[in-house]
N, C-alpha and C positions, 0 to 999 in steps of 0.2 A: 361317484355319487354327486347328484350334482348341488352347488349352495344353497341354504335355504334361502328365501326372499327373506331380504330384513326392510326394505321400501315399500311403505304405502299410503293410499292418499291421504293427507288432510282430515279429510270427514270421519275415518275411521282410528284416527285418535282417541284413545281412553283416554279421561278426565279423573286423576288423579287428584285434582285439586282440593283443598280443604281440608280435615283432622281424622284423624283413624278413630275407628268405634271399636270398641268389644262386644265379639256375640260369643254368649254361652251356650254351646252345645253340648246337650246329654244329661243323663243327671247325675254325674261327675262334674258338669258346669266345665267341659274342656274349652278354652277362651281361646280364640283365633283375632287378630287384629285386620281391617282391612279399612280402606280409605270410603270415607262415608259417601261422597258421592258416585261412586265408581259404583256399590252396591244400590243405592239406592236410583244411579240412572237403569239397571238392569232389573230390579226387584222392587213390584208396584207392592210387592208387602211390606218391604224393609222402609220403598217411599213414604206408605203410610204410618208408619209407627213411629216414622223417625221426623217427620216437619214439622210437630210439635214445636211451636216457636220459643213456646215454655220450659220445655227442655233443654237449659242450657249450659249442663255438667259440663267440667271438663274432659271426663272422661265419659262418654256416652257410650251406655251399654243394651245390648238386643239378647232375645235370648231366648233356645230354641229346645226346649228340656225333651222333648219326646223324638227328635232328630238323631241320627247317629253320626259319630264325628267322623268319619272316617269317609260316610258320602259326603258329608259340608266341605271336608278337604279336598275332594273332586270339584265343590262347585268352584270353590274358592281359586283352583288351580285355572278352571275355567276364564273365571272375572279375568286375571290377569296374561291367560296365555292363549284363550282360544283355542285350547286342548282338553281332552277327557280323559285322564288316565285313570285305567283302571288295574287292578293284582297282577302282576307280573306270570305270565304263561311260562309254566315249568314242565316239557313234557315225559319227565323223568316221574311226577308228583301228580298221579292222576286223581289220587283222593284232597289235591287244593283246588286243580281243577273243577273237579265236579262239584266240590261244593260253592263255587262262586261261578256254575254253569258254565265255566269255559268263559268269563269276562262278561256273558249277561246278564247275570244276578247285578252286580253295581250298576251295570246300566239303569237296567228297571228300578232302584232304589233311585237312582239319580234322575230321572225321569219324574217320579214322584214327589222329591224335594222342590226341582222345578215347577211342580202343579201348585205344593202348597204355599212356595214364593209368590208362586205370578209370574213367575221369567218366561213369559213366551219364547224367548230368541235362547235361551238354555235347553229346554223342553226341544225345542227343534236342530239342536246342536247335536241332544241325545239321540234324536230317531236317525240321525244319521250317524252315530257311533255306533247304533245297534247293528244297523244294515252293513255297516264297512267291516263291522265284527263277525257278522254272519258270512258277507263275502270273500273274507281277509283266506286266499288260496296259500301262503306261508304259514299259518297256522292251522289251517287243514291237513296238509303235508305233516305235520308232525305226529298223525294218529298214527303212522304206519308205525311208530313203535310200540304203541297198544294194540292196536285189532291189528292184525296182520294181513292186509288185504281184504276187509272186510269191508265195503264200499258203503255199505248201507246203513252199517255202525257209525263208521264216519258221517256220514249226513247227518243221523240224527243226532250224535255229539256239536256238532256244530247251530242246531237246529236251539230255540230257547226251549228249554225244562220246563216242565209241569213246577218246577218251583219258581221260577223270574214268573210265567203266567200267571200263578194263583196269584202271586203277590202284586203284580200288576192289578187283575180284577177286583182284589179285596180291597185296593188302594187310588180306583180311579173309578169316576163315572161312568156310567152307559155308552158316552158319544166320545169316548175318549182316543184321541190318535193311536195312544200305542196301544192298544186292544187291535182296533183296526189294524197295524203294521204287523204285530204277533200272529193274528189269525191268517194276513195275507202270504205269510211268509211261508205257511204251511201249506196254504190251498195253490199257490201260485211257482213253489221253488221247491219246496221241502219233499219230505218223503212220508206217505202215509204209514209205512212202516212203526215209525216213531210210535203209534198212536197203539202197537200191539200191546200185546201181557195186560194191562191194568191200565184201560181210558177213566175211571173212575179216578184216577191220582187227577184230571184236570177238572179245574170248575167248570160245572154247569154252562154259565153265562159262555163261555170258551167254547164249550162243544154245542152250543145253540147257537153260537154265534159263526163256527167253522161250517156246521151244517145247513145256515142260510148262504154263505158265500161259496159253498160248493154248489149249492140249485143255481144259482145266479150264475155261475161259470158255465155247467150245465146247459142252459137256457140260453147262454150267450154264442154258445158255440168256442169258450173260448179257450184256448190248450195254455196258453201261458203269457201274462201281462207283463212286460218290464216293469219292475219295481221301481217307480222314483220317490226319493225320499221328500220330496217337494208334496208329493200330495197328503202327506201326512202333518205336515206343519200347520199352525196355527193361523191364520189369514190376515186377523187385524187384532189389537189392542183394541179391549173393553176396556180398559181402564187406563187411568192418565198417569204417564211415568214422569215424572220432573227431569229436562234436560236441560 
């Protein structure tokens, strides 16, 4: 295995500097501590709540009652590591699997926490944990101990759920990236399969939205697009992050 890289430049130093804040997530109020600038260079929401020059507790608190804690601990893991981790894949434990879609369910939740921060540069972390989640071939490998050579099961186990999708839809706008990455992953990679027994489990918006990018494919002549997760990211900041 080879080292990980622990050297890099300069510019890409986290700023650590100055007081830790408490955010309250949930309505348990589960309290996580993190260093105020570090959240607030990444989160033009936390920016804004928090520069209140008024505000000058000693202990500053944020607080995010309708959040779950358990994705904030993903983000949180994020701020400091530039990682996404998500439930531990058990392929012994099919029914923790499926109900956390095989590791897309917390993505799309985490995706959506990012929407309602502001964190463009998290938001674009996640489209690429989806895609590496989707592509990850060692954890494809593992279905031969559930379907037993069933190729097509496997695809669509690996494929996101009618549950990460609705929850996506129901939690993101019209022009939103991962709508677009969801729906491409089907028409461009995936297996229509997926889509038999009961298309009714997916939202409308999903199957209106899979049914224009299949005419478009159609019309294009086109058999299959490399998926880069670059075209799904966000392009620029509307709004002013304090660095």
């Amino acid at each position: 295995m080879p080292a990980q890289k622990v050297i890099t430049g300069d510019t890409d130093r986290k700023d650590f500097s100055g007081a830790l804040i408490c955010v309250e997530v949930g309505p348990d109020k589960e309290a996580f501590s993190v260093h105020e600038r570090l959240i607030r260079n990444s989160s033009a929401s936390f920016e804004r709540a928090l520069k209140d020059p008024r505000e000058q507790s000693l202990v500053r608190t944020a607080r995010l009652r309708k959040e779950e804690p358990e994705v904030f601990k993903a983000y949180i893991h994020w701020l400091y590591r530039d990682t996404i981790p998500i439930p531990h894949h058990d392929a012994d434990d099919f029914e923790f699997d499926y109900k956390n879609d095989h590791g897309n369910f917390p993505l799309v939740k985490a995706y959506v926490l990012g929407d309602r921060l502001l964190d463009i540069n998290f938001q674009n972390a996640v489209i690429n944990a989806i895609w590496e989640q989707y592509r990850n071939k060692d954890f494809e490998a593992d279905f031969d101990r559930w379907i037993e050579g069933n190729e097509k099961e496997k695809k669509c186990a690996c494929t996101p759920s009618s549950v990460s999708i609705t929850y996506a839809y129901i939690n993101t706008i019209e022009s939103s990236p991962l709508r677009r990455l969801l729906v491409d992953i089907l028409v461009y990679d995936g297996d229509y399969d997926c889509l038999e027994g009961d298309p009714g489990r997916f939202p409308k918006g999903f199957l209106l939205d899979l049914t224009s990018q299949l005419i478009h494919r159609i019309r294009a002549n086109k058999t299959r697009i490399p998926i880069q997760t670059t075209d799904y990211h966000i392009r620029s900041q509307s709004h002013d992050v304090q660095s």
